[in-house]
C-alpha positions as CSV (number, residue, x, y, z in Angstrom):
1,X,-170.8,-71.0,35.9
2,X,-168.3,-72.4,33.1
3,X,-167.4,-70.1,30.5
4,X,-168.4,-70.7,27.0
5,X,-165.9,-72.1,25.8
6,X,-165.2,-74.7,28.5
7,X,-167.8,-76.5,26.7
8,X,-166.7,-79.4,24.6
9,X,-169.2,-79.3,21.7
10,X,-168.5,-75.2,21.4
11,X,-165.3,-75.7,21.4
12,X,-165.5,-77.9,18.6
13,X,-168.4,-75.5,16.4
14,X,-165.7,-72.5,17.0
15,X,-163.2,-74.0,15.3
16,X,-165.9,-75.2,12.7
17,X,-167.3,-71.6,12.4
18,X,-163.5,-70.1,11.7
19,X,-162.7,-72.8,9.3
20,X,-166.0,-71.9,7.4
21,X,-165.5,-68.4,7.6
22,X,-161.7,-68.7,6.2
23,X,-162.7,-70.9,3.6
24,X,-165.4,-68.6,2.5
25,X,-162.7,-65.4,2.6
26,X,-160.9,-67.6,0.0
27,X,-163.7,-68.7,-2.1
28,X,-166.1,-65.6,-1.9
29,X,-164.6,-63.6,-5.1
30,X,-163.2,-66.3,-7.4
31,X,-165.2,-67.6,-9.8
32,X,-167.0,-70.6,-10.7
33,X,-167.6,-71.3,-6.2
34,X,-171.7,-70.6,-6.7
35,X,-172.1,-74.0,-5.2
36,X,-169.4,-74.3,-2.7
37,X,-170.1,-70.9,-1.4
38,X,-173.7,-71.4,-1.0
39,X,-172.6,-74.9,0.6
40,X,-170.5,-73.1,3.1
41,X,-172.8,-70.2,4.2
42,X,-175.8,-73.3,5.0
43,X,-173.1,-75.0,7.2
44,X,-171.9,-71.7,8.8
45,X,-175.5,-70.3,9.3
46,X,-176.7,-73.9,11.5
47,X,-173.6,-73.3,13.8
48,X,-173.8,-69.8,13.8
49,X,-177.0,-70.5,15.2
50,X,-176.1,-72.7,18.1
51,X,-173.0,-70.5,18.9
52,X,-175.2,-67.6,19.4
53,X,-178.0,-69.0,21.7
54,X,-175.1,-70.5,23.4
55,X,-173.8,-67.3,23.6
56,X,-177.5,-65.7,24.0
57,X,-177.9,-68.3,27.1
58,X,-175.0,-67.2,28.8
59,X,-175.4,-63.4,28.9
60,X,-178.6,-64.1,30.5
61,X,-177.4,-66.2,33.3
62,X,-174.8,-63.2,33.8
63,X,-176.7,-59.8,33.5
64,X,-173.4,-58.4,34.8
65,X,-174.8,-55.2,32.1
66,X,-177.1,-52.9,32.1
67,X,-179.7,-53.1,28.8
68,X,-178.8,-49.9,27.5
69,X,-175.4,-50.8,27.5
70,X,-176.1,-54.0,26.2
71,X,-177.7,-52.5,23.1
72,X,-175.0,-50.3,22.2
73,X,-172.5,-52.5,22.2
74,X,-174.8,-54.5,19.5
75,X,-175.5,-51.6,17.4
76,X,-173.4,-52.2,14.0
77,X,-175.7,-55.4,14.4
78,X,-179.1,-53.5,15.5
79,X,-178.4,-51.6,12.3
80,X,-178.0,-54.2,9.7
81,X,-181.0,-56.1,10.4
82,X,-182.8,-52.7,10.7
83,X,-181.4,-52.5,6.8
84,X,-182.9,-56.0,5.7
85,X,-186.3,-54.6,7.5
86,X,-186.1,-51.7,5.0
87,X,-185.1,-53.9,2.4
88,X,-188.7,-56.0,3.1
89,X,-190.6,-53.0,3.6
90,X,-189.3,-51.4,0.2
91,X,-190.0,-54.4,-1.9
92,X,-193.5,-54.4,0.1
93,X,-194.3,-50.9,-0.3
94,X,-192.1,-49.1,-2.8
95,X,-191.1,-51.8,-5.6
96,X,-190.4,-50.6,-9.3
97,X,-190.0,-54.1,-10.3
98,X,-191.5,-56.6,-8.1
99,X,-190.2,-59.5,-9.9
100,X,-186.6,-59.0,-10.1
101,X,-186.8,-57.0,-6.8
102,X,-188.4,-60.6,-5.2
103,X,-185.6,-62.6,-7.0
104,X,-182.9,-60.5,-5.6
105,X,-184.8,-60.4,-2.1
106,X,-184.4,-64.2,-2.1
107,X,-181.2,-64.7,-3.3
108,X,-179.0,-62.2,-2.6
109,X,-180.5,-60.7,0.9
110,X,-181.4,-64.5,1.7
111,X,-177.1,-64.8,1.9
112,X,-176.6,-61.4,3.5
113,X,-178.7,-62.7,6.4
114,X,-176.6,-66.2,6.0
115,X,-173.2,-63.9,6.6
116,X,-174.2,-61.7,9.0
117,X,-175.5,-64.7,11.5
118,X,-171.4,-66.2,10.4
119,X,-169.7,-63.0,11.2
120,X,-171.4,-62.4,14.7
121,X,-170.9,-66.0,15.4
122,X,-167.0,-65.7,14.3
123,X,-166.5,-62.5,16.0
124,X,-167.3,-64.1,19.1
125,X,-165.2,-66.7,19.1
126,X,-162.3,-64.4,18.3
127,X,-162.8,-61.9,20.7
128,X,-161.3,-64.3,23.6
129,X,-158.5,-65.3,21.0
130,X,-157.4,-63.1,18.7
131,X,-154.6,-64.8,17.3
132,X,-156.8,-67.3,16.3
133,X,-158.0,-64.3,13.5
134,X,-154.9,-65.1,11.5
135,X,-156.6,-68.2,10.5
136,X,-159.5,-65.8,8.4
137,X,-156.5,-63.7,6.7
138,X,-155.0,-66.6,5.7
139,X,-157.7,-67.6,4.1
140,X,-157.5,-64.5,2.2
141,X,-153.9,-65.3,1.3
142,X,-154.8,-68.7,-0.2
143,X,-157.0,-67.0,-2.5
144,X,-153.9,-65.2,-4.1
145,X,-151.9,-67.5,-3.8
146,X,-154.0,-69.7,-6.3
147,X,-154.4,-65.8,-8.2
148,X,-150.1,-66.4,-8.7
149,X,-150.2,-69.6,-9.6
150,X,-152.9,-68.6,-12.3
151,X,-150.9,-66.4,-13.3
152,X,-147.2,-68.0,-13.7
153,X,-149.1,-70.8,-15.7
154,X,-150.1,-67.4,-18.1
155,X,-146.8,-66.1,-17.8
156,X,-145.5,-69.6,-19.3
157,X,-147.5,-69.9,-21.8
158,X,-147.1,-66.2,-23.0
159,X,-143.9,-65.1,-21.7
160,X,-145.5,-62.3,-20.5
161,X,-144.7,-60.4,-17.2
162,X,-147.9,-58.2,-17.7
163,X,-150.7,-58.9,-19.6
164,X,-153.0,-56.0,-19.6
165,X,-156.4,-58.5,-20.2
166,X,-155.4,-61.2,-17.9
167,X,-157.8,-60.1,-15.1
168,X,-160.4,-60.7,-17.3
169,X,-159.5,-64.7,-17.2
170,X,-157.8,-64.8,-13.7
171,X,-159.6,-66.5,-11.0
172,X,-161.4,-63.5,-9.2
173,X,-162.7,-62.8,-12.8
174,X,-162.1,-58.7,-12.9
175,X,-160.3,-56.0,-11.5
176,X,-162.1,-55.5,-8.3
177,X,-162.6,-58.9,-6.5
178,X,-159.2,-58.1,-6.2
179,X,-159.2,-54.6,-4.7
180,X,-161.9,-56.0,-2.7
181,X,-160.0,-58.9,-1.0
182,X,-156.1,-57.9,-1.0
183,X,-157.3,-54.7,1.0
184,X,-159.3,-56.9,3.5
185,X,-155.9,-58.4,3.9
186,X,-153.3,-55.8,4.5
187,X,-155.8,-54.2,6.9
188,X,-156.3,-56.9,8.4
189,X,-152.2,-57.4,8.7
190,X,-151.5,-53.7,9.7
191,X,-154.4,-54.1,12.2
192,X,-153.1,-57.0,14.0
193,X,-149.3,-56.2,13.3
194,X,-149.8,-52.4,15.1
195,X,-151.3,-54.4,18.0
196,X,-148.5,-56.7,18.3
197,X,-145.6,-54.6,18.1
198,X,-147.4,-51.2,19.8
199,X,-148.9,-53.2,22.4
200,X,-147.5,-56.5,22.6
201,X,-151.0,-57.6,22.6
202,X,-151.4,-60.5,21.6
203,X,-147.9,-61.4,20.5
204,X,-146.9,-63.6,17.7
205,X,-144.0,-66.0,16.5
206,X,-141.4,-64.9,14.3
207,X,-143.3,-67.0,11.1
208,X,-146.2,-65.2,11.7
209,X,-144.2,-62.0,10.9
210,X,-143.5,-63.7,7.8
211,X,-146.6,-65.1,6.6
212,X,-147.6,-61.4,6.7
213,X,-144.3,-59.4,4.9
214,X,-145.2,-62.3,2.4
215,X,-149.1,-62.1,1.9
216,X,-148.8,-58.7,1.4
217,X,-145.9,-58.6,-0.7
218,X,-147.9,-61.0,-2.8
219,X,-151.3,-58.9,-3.1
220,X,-149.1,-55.3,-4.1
221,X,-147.2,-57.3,-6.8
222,X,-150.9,-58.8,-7.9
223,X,-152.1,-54.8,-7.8
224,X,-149.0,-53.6,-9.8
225,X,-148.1,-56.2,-11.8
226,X,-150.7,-59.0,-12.5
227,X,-154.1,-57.2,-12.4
228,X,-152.8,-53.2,-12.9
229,X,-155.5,-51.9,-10.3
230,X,-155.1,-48.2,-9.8
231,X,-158.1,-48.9,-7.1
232,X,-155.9,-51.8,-5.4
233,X,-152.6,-49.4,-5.6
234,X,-154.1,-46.1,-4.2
235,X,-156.1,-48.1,-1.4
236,X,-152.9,-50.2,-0.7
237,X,-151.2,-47.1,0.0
238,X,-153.2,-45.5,2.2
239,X,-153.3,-48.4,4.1
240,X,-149.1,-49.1,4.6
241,X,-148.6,-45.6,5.0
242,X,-151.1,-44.7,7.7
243,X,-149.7,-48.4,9.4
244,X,-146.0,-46.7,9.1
245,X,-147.1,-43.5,10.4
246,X,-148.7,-45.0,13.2
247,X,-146.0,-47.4,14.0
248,X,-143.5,-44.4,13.9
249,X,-145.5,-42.1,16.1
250,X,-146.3,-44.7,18.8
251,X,-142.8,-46.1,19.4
252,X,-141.1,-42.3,19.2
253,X,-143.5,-41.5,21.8
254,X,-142.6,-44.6,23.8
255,X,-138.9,-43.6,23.3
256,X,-139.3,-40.1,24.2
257,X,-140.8,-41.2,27.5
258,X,-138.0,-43.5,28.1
259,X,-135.4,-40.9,27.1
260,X,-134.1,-43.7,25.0
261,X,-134.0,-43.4,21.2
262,X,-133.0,-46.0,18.9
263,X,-132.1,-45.5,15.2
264,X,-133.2,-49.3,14.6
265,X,-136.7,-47.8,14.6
266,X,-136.1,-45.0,12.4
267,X,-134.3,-48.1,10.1
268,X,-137.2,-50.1,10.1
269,X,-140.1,-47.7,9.4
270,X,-138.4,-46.6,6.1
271,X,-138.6,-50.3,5.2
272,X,-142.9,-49.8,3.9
273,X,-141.5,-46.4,2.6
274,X,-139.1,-48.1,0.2
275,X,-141.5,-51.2,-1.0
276,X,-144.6,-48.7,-1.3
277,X,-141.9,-46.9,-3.9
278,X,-140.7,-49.7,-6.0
279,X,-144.4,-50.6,-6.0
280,X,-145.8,-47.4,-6.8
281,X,-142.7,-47.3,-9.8
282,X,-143.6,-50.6,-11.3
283,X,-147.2,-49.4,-11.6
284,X,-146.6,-45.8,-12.7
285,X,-144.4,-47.7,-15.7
286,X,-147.4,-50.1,-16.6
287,X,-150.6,-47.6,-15.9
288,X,-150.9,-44.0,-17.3
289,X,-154.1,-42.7,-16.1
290,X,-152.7,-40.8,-12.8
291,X,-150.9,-38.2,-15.8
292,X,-153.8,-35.8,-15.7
293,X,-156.2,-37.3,-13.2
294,X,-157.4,-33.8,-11.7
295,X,-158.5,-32.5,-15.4
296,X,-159.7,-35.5,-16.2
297,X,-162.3,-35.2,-13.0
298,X,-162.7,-31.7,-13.7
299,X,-164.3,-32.1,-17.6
300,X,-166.1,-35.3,-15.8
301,X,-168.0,-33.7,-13.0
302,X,-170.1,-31.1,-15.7
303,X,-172.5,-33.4,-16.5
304,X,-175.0,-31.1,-18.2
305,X,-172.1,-29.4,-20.3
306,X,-170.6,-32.3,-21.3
307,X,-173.0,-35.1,-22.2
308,X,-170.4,-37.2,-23.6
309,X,-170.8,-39.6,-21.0
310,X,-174.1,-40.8,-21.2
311,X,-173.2,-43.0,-24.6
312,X,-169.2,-43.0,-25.4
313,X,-169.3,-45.1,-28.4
314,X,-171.5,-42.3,-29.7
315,X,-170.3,-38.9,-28.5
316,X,-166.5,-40.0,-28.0
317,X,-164.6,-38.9,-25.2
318,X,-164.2,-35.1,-24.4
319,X,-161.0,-32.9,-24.1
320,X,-159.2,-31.2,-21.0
321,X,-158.9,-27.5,-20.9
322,X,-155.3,-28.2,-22.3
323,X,-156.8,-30.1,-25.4
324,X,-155.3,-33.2,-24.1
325,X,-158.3,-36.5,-24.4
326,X,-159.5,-37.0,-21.5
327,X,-158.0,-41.0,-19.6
328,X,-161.0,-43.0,-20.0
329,X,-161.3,-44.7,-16.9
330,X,-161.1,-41.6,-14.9
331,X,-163.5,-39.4,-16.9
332,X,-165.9,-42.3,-16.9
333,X,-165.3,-43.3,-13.1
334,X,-166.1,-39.4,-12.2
335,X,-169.2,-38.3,-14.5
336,X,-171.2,-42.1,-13.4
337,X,-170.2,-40.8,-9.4
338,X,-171.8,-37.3,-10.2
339,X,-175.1,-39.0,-12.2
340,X,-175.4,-41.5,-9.3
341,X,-175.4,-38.4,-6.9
342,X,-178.1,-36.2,-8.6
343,X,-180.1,-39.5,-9.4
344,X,-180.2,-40.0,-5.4
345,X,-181.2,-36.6,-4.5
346,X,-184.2,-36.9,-7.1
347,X,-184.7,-40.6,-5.8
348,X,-184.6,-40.7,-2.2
349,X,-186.5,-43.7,-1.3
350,X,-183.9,-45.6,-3.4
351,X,-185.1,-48.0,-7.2
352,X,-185.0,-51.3,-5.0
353,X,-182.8,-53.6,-6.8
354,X,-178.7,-53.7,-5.8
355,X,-177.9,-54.3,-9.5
356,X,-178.7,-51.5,-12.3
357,X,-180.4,-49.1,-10.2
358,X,-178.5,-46.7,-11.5
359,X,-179.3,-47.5,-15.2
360,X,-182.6,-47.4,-14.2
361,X,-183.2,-44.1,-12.6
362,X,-180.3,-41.8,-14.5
363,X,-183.0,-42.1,-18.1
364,X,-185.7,-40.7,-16.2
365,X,-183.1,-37.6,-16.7
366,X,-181.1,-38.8,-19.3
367,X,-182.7,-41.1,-21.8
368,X,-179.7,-41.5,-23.5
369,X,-177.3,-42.4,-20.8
370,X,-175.9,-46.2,-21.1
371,X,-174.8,-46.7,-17.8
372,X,-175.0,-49.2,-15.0
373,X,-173.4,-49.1,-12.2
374,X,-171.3,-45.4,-10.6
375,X,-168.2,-47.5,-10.1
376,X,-169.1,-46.3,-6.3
377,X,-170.5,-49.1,-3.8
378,X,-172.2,-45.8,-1.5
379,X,-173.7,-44.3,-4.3
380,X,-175.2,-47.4,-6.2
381,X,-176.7,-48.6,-2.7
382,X,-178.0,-45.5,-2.4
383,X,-179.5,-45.2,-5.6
384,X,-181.0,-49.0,-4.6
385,X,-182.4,-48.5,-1.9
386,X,-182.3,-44.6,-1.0
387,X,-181.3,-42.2,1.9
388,X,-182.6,-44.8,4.3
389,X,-180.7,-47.9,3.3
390,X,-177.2,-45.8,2.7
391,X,-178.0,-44.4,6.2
392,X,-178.2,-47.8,8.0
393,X,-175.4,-49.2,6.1
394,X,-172.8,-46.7,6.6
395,X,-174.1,-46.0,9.5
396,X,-173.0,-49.5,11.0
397,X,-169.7,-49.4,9.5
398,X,-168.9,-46.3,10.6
399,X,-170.4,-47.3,14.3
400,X,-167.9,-50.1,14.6
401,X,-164.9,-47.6,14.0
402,X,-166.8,-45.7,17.0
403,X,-166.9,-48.7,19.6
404,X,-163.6,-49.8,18.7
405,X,-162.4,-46.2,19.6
406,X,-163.2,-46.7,22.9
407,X,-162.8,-49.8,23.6
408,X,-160.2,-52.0,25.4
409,X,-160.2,-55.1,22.7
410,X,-157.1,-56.7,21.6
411,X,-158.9,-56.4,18.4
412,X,-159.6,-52.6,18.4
413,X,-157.2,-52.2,15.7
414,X,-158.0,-54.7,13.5
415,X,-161.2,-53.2,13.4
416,X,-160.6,-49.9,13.2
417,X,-158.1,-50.7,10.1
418,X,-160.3,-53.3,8.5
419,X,-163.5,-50.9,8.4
420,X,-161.7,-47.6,7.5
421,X,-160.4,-50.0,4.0
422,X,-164.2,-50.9,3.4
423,X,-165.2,-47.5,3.8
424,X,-162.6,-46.4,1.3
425,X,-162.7,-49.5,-0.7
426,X,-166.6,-49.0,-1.1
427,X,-166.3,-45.5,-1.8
428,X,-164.0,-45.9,-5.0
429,X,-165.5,-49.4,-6.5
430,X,-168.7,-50.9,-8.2
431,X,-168.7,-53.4,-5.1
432,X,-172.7,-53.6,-4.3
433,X,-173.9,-56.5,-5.2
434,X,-174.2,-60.5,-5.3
435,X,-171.4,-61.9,-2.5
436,X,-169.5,-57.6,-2.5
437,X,-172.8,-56.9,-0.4
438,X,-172.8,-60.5,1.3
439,X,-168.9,-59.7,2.0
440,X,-169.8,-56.3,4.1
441,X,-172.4,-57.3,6.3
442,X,-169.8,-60.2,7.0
443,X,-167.4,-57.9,7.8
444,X,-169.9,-55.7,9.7
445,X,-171.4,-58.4,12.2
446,X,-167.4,-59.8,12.6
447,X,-166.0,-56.2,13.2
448,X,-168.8,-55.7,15.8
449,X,-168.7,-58.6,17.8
450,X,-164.7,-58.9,18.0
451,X,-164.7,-55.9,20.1
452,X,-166.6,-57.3,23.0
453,X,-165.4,-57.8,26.0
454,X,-164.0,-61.4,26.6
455,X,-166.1,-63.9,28.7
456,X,-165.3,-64.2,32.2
457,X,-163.9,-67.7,33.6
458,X,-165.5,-67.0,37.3
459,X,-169.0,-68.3,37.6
């Protein structure tokens, strides 16, 4: 039997179904692309749904596994349609407001089901070719490179390097589109780089290497400079730091078994030491709120003794233990967290709706409180749609990390990179909603069906 993708007509819907998937990944956060978004997830979905009973067809006609192991290879999958069950069954059973609930049911949800079908469809095409990934990233980097050129028109017309409302007017609209997508990128890069140069698997041209120093050159300068993103700077960090760590460890090993050592290694790795500290500079000079970031959080978490947060244009913000005002943005960020935490354990089964659940349920504690959203992506699907939904959703992020772990993929670290960023990414921003949520089960169904094994060319 012929592979998949001997077929002429697949052949030609996988490159269709990348194509649509990068231009989505450069579209999906920047605003005013309602109508060309929604365009491209209908295209994707129809060949997305050949690719897979192609693919569905083919499996069959092999049965080289056994079911169980069938199933738990699908289970990231398994679990995120199990989480738009439970989001049917909640607006069914356990709706607060069945009206907006419905409207969000067939809009939103409708396009979370339109991205998943994309991703698993993607993910199998780049499982046999994962170089072919690059064209998805780059994607990505088209959407900052149109963030630059935003900008630099700005910067003309202002003469202003940094411009501490631009985000407000740039093209991804607000502070954490940004976040969002420039940490799907350098993942994605560290991912596929640490493959490449650990494993030599797959390898890349020399341009490549440069389409990736400068895409992520591009995206830290956009987090330090251009948006100021304390969100985009700590989460870039983590990300080129654990890469350089890794990086260093492997190849000292490798040399240490080879009893050969060579200082052009130890050269090269301090070269992400020495941009993650010019970067880190440039964004200490511009933001101020790491000064006193553990008092701040301190004052924040004591919800009860200092009410403050529930309405700051009327209580003002509270002091530090050193009499210092508290940074805004971090005693905010922390007491919304804490609310959204208590809200969940006194909610369990979740409000129902993705946007202002949060609002919602903290007045049946605090009447007073004027908040919407915990600036937490865990903690606001939680408080939509409880223990359950949080459960499933984490859950199949956290099982792709799991199968990648042990499996053999050229893709392993891709994924393994890519979903520890949305797992920290989603932890620290208000990313739960409209095409954030559409965006993660994307990323889910993509991650999860990258890492299978790669189609046979024997019959």
């Amino acid at each position: 039997m012929k592979p998949i993708g001997s077929n002429r007509s697949f052949s030609i819907l996988s490159a269709l179904i990348i194509f649509i998937s990068s231009a989505l990944l450069a579209v999906w956060s920047l605003r005013n692309t309602i109508a060309l978004r929604n365009a491209l997830l209908a295209i994707g979905t129809l060949t997305a749904l050949f690719l897979l009973w192609q693919y569905s067809k083919q499996r069959k006609a092999q049965a080289v596994h056994s079911q169980s192991q069938s199933l738990g290879r699908y289970m990231p999958l398994a679990l995120c349609f199990v989480m738009l069950t439970w989001v049917v069954i909640h607006y069914v059973f356990f709706t607060s407001e069945p009206g907006q609930q419905f409207q969000e049911l067939t809009s939103t949800w409708v396009r979370v089901l339109e991205s998943l079908l994309i991703g698993a469809a993607t993910g199998l095409v780049l499982r046999n070719h994962p170089q072919r990934a690059q064209f998805l990233w780059f994607g990505i980097f088209c959407g900052f490179l149109y963030l630059l050129v935003h900008y630099l028109g700005m910067y003309f017309q202002t003469g202003q390097a940094f411009m501490p409302n631009y985000y407000f007017s740039s093209p991804f609209g607000n502070k954490i589109n940004t976040v969002l997508m420039g940490g799907l990128f350098i993942s994605a890069i560290c991912g596929s780089s640490a493959s490449a140069l650990i494993a030599n698997r797959p390898q890349y041209p020399w341009p490549i290497y440069c389409y990736w120093l400068l895409g992520v050159l591009a995206i830290l300068f956009a987090f330090t400079t251009i948006i100021d993103t304390r969100n985009g700077v700590g989460v870039g960090i983590i990300l080129i730091a654990s890469w350089a760590l890794y990086i260093g460890v492997s190849k000292l090993r490798q040399q240490i078994r080879s009893s050969k050592l060579d200082w052009k290694m130890g050269l090269a790795a301090l070269i992400p030491v020495v941009l993650i500290a010019i970067f880190v500079h440039q964004h200490l000079s511009i933001n101020r709120g790491w000064n006193h970031f553990v008092d701040d959080v301190t004052v924040a978490v004591k919800i009860d003794e200092v009410p403050n947060w529930q309405d700051v244009k009327k209580y003002g913000y509270p002091s530090t233990a050193s009499g210092e005002p508290v940074y805004p943005n971090n005693y905010e960020r922390a007491a919304w967290a804490t609310a959204g935490i208590h809200s969940i354990s006194k909610n369990p089964l979740g409000y129902g709706m993705l946007e202002h659940s949060l609002g919602k349920v903290i007045r049946q504690s605090y009447p007073e409180a004027m908040i919407r959203s915990s600036h937490s992506a865990w903690i606001d699907l939680g408080l939509a749609f409880g223990i359950p939904g949080l459960i499933l959703t984490l859950g199949a992020l956290l099982s792709t990390i799991v199968l990648a772990l042990k499996s053999n993929s050229a893709n392993r670290l891709v994924v393994i990179w890519i979903a520890a960023d949305i797992l920290l990414t989603f932890t620290i921003a208000e990313v739960s909603s409209k095409h954030t949520i559409e965006i993660l089960f994307f990323c889910i169904a993509l991650l999860n069906t990258m890492l299978l094994e790669q189609e046979s060319t024997n019959s």
